[in-house]
C-alpha positions in Angstrom: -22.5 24.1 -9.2 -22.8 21.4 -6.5 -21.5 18.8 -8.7 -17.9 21.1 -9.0 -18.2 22.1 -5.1 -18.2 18.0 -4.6 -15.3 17.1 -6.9 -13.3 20.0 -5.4 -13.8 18.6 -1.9 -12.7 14.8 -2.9 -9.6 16.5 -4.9 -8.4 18.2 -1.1 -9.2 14.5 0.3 -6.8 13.6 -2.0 -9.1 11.7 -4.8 -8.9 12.5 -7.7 -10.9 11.3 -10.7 -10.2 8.2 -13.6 -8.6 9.5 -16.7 -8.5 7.1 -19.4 -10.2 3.8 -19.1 -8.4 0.6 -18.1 -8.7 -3.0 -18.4 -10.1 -4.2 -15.2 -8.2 -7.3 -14.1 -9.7 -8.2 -10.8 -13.0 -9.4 -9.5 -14.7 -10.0 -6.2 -13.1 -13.2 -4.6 -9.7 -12.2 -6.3 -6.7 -12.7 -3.8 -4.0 -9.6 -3.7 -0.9 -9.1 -1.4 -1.0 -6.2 0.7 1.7 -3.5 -0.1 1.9 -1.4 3.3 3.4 -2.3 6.6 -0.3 -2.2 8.2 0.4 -5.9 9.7 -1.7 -7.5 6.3 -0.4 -10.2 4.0 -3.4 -11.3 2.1 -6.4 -9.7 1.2 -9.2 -10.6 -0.6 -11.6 -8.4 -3.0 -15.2 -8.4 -1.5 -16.5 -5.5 -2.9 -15.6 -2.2 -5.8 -16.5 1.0 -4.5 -18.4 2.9 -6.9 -18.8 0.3 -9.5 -22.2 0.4 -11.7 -22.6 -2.3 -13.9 -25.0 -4.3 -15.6 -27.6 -7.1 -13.8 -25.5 -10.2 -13.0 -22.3 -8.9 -14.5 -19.4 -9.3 -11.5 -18.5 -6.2 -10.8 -15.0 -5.9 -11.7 -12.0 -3.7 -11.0 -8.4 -1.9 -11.5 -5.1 -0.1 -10.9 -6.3 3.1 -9.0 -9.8 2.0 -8.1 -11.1 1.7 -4.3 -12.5 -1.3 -3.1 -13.4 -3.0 -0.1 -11.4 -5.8 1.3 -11.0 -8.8 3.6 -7.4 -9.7 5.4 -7.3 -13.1 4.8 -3.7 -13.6 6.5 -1.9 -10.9 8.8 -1.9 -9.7 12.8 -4.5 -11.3 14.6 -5.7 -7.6 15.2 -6.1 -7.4 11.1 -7.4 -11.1 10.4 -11.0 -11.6 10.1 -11.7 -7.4 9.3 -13.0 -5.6 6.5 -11.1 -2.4 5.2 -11.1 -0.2 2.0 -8.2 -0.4 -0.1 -6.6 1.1 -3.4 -5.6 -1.3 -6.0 -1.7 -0.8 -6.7 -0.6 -3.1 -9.2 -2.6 -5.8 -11.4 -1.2 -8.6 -13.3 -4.1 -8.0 -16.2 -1.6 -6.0 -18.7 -3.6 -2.4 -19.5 -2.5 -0.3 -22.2 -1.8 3.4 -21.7 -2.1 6.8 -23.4 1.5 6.7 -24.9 0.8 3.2 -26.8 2.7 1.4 -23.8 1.2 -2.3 -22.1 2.1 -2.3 -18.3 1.8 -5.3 -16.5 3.4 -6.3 -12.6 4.1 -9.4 -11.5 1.3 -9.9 -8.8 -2.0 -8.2 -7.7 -1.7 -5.8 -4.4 -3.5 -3.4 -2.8 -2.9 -0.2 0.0 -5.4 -0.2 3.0 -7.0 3.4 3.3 -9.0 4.7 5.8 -12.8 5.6 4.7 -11.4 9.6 4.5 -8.2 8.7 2.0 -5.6 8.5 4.4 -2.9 5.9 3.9 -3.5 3.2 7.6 0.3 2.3 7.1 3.7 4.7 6.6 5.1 3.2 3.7 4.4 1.0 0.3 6.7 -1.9 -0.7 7.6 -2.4 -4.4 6.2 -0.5 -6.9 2.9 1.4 -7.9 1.3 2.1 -10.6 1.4 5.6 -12.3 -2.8 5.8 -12.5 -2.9 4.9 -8.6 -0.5 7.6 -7.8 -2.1 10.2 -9.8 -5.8 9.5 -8.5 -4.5 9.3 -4.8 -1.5 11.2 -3.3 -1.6 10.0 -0.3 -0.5 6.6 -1.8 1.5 8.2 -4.3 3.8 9.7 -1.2 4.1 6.6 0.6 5.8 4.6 -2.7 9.4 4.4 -3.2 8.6 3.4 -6.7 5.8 4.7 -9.4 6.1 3.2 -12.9 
């Protein structure tokens, strides 16, 4: 009973859960453009959220996933901070339900607050359809979901 009280509170936070599995394309140290207007240009993966994995295995990650993240260039208010992030687009090519390979053309990410909320107003170029699925706040910031 708790378990369904728990996932009903993250889905009104606006998380919602994986769906099918997907080829995880990033790994800590892993350099990603930053897609909002939060005053980032380059991030860098520290950390997945959530991730359970096997001893000495780099924890690894994908499109939709949260993970924690370094601003590597930006504002001198973002440089040199740690933040949480949603991945939005991976150049690892991941197959989906329908038989289709999707691959972008870079790695980038979507700063979050620790709650779910979107830190900037808007998303530049496109994200991917499992990112907007799991998180709307992300999916109503993009112009574009492929």
């Amino acid at each position: 009973m708790a378990a369904k009280a728990k996932q009903r509170a993250l889905i009104a936070k606006g998380m919602l859960s994986h769906g099918e599995k997907i080829s995880k394309g990033l790994i800590p140290g892993s350099v990603l453009k930053c897609a909002d207007n939060t005053g980032a240009r380059v991030l860098r993966l520290i950390q997945v959220i959530g991730y359970k994995g096997r001893l000495r295995r780099y924890p690894s990650a994908a499109v939709g996933d949260r993970i924690t993240i370094s601003v590597r260039q930006g504002t001198p208010e973002m440089r040199k901070k740690m933040f949480q992030a949603v991945i939005v687009r991976q150049r690892k090519p991941y197959r989906r339900i329908d038989g289709v390979w999707i691959q972008f053309e870079d790695n980038a990410a979507a700063i979050i607050t620790p709650d779910g909320e979107m830190k900037g107003s808007e998303i530049r170029g496109p994200v991917a359809k499992e990112a907007a699925e799991r998180w709307p706040r992300v999916a109503s910031a993009a112009r574009t979901i492929v």
